[in-house]
Residue frames as qw, qx, qy, qz and C-alpha x, y, z in Angstrom:
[[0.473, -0.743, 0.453, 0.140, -65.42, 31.62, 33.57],
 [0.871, 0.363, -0.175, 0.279, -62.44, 30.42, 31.46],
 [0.463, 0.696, -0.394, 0.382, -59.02, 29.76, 32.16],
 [0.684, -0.567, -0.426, 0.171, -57.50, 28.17, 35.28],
 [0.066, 0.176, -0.269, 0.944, -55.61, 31.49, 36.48],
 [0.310, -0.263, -0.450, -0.795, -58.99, 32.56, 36.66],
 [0.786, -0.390, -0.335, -0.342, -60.53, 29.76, 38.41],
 [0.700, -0.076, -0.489, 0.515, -58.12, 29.84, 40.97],
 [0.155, 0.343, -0.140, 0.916, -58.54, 33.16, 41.72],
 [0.504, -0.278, -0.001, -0.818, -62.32, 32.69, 42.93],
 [0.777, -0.244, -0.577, -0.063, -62.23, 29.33, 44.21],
 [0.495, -0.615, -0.519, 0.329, -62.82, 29.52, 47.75],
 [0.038, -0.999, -0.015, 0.029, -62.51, 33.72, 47.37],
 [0.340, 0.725, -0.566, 0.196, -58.83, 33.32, 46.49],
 [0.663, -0.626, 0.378, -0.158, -58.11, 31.16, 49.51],
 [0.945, -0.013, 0.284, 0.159, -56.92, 28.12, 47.77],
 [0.709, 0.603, -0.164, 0.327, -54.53, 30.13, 45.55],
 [0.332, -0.787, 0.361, -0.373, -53.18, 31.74, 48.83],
 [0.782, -0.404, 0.472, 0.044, -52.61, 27.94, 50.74],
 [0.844, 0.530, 0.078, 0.031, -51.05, 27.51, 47.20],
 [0.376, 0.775, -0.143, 0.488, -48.66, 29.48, 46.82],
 [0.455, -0.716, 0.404, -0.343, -47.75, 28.97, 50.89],
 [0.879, -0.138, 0.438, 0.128, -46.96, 25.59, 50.08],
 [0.719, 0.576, -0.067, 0.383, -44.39, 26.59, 46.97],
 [0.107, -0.688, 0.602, -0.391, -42.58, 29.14, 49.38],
 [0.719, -0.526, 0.448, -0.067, -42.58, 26.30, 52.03],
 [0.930, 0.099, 0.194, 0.297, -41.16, 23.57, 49.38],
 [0.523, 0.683, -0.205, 0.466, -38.49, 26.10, 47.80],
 [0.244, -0.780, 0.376, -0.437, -37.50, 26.75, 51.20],
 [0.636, -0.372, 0.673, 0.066, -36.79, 23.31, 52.17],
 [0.817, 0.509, 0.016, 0.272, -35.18, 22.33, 48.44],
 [0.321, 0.879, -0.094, 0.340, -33.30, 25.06, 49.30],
 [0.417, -0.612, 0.645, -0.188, -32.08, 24.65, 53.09],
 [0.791, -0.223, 0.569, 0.021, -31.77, 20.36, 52.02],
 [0.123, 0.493, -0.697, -0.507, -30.41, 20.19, 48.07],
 [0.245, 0.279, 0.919, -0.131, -33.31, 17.60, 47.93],
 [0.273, -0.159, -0.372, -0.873, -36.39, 17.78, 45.43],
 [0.368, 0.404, 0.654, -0.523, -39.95, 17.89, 46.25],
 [0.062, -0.343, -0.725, -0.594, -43.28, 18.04, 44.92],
 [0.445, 0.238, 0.435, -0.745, -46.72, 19.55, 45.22],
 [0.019, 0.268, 0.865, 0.423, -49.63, 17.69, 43.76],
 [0.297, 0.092, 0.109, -0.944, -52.72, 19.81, 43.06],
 [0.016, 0.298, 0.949, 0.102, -56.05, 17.23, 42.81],
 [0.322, 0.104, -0.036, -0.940, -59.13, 18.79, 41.39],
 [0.254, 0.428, 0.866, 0.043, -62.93, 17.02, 42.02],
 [0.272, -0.022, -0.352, -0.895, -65.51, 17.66, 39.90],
 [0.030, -0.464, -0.879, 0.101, -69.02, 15.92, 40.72],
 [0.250, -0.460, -0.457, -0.719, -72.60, 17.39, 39.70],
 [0.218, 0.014, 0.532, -0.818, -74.93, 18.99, 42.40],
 [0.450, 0.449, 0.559, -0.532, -78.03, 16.92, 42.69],
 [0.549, 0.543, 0.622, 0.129, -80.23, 17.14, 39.67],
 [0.063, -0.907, -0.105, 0.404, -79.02, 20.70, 39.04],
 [0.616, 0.744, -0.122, 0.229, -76.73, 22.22, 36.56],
 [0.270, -0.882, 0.351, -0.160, -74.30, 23.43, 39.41],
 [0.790, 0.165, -0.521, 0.279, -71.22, 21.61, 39.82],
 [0.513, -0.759, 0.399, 0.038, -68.92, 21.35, 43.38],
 [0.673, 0.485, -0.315, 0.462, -65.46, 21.73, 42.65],
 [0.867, -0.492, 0.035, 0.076, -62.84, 20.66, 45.26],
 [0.535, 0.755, -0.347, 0.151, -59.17, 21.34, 45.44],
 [0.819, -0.551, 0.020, 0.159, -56.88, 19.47, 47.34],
 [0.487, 0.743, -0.426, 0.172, -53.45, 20.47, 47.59],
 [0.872, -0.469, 0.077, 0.114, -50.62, 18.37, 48.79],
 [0.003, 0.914, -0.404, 0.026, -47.04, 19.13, 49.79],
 [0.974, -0.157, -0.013, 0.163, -43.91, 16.58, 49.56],
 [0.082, -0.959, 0.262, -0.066, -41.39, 18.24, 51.29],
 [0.357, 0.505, -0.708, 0.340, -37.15, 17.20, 51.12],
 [0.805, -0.488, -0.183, 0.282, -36.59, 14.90, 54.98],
 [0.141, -0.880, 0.426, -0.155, -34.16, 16.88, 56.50],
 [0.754, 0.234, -0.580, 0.199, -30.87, 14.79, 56.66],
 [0.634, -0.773, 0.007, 0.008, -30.10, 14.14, 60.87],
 [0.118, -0.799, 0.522, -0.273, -27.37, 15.61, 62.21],
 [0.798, 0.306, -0.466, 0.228, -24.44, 13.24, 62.81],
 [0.221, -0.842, 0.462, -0.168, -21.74, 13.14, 66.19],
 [0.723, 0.288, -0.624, 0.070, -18.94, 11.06, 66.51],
 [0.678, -0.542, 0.331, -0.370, -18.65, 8.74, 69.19],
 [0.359, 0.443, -0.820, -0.038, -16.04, 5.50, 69.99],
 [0.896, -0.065, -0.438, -0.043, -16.24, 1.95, 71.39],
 [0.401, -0.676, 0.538, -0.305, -14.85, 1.59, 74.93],
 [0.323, 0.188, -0.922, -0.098, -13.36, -1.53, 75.69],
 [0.209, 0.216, 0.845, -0.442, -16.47, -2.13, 77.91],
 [0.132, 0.400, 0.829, 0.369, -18.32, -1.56, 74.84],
 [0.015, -0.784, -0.315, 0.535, -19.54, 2.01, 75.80],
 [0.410, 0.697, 0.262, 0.527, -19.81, 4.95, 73.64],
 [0.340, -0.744, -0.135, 0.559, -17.58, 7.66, 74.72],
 [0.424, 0.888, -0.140, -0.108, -16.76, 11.18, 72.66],
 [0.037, -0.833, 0.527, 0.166, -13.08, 10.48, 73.11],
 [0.753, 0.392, -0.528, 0.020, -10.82, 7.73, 70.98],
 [0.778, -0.549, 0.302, -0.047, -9.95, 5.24, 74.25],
 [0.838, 0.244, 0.015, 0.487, -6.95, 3.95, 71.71],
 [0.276, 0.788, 0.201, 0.513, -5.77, 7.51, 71.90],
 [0.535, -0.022, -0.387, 0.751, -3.19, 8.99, 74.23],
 [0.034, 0.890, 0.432, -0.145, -4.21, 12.21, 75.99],
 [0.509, 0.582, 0.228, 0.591, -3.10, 15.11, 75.38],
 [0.367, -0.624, -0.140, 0.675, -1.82, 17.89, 78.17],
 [0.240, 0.674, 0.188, 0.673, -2.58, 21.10, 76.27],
 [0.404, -0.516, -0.175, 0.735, -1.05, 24.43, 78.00],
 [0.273, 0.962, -0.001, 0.008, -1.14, 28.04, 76.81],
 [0.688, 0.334, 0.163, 0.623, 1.86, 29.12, 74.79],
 [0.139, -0.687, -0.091, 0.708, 3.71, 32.25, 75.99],
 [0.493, 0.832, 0.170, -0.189, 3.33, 35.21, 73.94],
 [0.778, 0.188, 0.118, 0.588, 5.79, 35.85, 71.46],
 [0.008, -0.855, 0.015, 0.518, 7.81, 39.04, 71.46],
 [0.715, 0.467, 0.412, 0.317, 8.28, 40.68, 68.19],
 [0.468, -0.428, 0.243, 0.734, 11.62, 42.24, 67.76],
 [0.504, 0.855, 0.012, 0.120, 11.32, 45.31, 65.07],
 [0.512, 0.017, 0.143, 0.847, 14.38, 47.07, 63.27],
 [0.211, 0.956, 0.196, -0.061, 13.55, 50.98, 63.55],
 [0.557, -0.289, 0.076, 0.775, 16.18, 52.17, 61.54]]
């Protein structure tokens, strides 16, 4: 075997290039929905089998995905030190519907 295409392809019967390659879509998908970078870090063991020639090779893969930034809402200071949505400095406001307008043509 040569070449690590290769040896990705047959380590764990393709599986590991598969959970690969699910964890790049997932990180381009959240770079993409947060304007934040990420990483994946791919960690490869090597250690001999016993007295054998055989090696066991290991592949961990790990994802470091963007934090989503939290949603914001604005909220004021009561004088009793409450949070309410509405500005308690702030007059109300009586809002009414607005007759329609009529719109006067010239057919000449």
């Amino acid at each position: 075997m040569s070449g690590f295409i290769k040896f990705m392809q047959e380590h764990r019967s393709g599986a590991t290039s598969e959970d690969i390659s699910d964890k790049i879509r997932e990180l381009v998908a959240a770079v993409t929905d947060e304007g934040k970078g990420g990483k994946i870090t791919i960690t490869l063991s090597i250690k001999p089998m016993g007295k054998g020639d055989g090696l066991e090779v290991s592949v961990e893969t790990k994802a470091s995905l963007p934090k989503p930034t939290p949603g914001v809402s604005i909220f004021f200071a009561s004088p009793e030190n409450a949070l309410v949505r509405q500005d308690p400095r702030q007059s109300l406001m009586e809002l009414r519907e607005a007759p329609k307008a009529i719109v006067a043509r010239n057919l000449a």
